[in-house]
C-alpha positions as CSV (number, residue, x, y, z in Angstrom):
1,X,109.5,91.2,54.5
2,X,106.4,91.2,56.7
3,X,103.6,88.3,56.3
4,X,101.1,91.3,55.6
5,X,102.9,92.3,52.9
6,X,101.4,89.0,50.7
7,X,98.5,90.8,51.5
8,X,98.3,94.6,51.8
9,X,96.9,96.0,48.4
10,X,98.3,99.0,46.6
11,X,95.1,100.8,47.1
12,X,92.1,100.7,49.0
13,X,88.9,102.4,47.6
14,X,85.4,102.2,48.5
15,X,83.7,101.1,44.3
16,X,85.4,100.0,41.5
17,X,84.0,103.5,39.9
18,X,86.6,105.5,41.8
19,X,89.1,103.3,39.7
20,X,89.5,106.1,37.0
21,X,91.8,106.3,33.8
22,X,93.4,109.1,34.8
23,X,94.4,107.0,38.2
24,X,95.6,103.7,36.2
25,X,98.0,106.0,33.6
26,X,99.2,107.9,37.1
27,X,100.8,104.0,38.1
28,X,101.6,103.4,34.4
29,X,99.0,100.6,34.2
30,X,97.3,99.8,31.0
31,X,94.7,96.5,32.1
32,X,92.7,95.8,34.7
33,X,92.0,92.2,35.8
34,X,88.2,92.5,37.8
35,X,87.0,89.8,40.2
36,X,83.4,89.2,39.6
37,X,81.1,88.5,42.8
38,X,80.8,92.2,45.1
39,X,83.2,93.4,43.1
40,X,81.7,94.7,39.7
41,X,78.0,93.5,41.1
42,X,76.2,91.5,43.6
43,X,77.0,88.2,44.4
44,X,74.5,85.7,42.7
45,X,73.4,88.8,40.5
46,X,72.7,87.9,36.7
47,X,73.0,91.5,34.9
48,X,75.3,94.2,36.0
49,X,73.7,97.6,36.9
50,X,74.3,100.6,34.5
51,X,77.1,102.7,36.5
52,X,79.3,99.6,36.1
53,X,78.4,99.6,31.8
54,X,79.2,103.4,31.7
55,X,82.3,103.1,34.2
56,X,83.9,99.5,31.2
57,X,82.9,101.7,28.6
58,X,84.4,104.9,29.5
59,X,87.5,103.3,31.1
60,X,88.0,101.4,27.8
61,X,87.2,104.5,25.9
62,X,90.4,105.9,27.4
63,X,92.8,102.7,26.8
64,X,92.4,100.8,29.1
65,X,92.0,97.2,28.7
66,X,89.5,94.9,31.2
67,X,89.5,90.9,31.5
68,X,87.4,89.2,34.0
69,X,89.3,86.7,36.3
70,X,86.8,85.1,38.8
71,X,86.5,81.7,40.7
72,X,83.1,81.6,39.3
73,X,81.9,79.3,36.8
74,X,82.1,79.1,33.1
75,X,78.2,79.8,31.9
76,X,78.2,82.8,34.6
77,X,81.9,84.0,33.4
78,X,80.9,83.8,30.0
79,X,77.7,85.4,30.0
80,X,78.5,88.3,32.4
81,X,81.8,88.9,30.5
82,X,80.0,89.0,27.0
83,X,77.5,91.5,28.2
84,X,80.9,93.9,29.3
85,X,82.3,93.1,26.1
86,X,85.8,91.8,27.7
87,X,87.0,88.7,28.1
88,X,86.9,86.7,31.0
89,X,88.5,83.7,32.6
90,X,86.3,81.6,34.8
91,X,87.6,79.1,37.2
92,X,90.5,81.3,37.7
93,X,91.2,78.9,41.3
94,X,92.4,82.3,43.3
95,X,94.7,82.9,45.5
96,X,96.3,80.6,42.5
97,X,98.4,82.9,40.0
98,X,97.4,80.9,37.1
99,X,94.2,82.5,36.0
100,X,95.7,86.0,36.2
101,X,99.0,84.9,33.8
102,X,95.9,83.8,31.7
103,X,93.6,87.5,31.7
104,X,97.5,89.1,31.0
105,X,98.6,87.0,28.2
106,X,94.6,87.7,26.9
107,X,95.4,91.1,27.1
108,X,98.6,90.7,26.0
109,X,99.9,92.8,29.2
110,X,102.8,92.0,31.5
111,X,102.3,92.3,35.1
112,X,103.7,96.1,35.7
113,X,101.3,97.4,33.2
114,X,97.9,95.7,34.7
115,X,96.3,95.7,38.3
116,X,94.1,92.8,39.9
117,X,90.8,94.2,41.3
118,X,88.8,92.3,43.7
119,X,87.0,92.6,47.0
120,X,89.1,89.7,48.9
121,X,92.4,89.8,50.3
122,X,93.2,86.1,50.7
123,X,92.2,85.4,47.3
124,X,92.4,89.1,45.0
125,X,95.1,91.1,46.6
126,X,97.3,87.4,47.5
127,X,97.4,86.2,44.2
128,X,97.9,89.8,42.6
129,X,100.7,90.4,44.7
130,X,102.3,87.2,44.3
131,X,101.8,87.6,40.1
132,X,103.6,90.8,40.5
133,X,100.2,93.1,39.9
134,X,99.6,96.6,41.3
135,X,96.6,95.5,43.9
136,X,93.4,97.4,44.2
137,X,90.9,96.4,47.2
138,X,87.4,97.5,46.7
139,X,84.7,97.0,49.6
140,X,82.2,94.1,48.6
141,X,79.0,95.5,46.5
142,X,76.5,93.8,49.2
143,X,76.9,91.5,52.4
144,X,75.1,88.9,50.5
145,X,78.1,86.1,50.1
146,X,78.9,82.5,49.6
147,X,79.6,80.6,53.0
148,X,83.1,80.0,52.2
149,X,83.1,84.0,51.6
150,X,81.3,84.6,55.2
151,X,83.6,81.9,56.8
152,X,86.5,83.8,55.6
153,X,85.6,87.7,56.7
154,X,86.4,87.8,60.1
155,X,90.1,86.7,59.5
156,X,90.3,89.0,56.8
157,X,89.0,92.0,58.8
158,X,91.5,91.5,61.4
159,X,94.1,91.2,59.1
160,X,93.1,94.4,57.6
161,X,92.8,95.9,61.0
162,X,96.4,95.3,61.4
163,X,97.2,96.6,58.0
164,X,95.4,100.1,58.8
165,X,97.4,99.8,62.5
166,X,100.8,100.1,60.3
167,X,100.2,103.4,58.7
């Protein structure tokens, strides 16, 4: 086993709107688990925009259950997660597996049958890979980040760089 492995994602896409139920059911997965911050909307934003109500609604129109797993804190987990109508699980401490083994047991979904969405491959795509989670990358909603975030983007680039350098 490779040290990228820990943190090559299943799937790269550009929005978590490309994630589609038709896709999910195609890798026989039934949950997501959705990072927060420039991953389902901007980072510091208070109110998600309307693509990402319609894409929840119609994803869990066809099944498909959602829990929000973010580092971020409670007030903002709760509120954000109450206004998608899924629950959510703030705090999570990413790359830490913990906080994902909590949005599956909340789902009441075992690792094969949900995927970890998130816009970070040290903290998303490690820890979904290491809970045993089909891994979904999506490009961060906006450059606007947290320092530790900005600190942490060139490593990650070159890391990905070398993922995209192994076919």
């Amino acid at each position: 086993m490779n040290w990228l492995d820990a943190f090559t994602p299943d799937l790269y896409v550009a929005r978590v709107e490309v994630i589609t139920p038709e896709l999910l059911h195609k890798h026989g997965l039934r949950g997501l688990l959705l990072d927060l911050d420039n991953t389902l909307l901007d980072n510091y934003a208070q109110h998600f925009e309307s693509h990402i109500l319609e894409w929840a609604n119609k994803v869990r129109a066809q099944g498909i259950e959602l829990c929000i797993v973010t580092n971020a804190p409670p007030e903002r987990t709760c509120t954000l997660a109450q206004a998608l109508g899924v629950p959510g699980i703030p705090r999570a401490r990413k790359p830490l597996i913990s906080g994902l083994l909590a949005g599956l047991k909340r789902l009441g979904l075992r690792p094969d049958q949900a995927a970890m969405v998130g816009d970070q491959i040290f903290t998303d795509v490690w820890a979904g890979n290491r809970a045993g989670l089909f891994t979904i990358l999506v490009m961060p909603t906006s450059p606007h980040e947290s320092w530790l975030t900005r600190w942490k983007r060139p490593l990650e680039r070159r890391v990905l760089a070398r993922l995209a350098g192994r076919g």
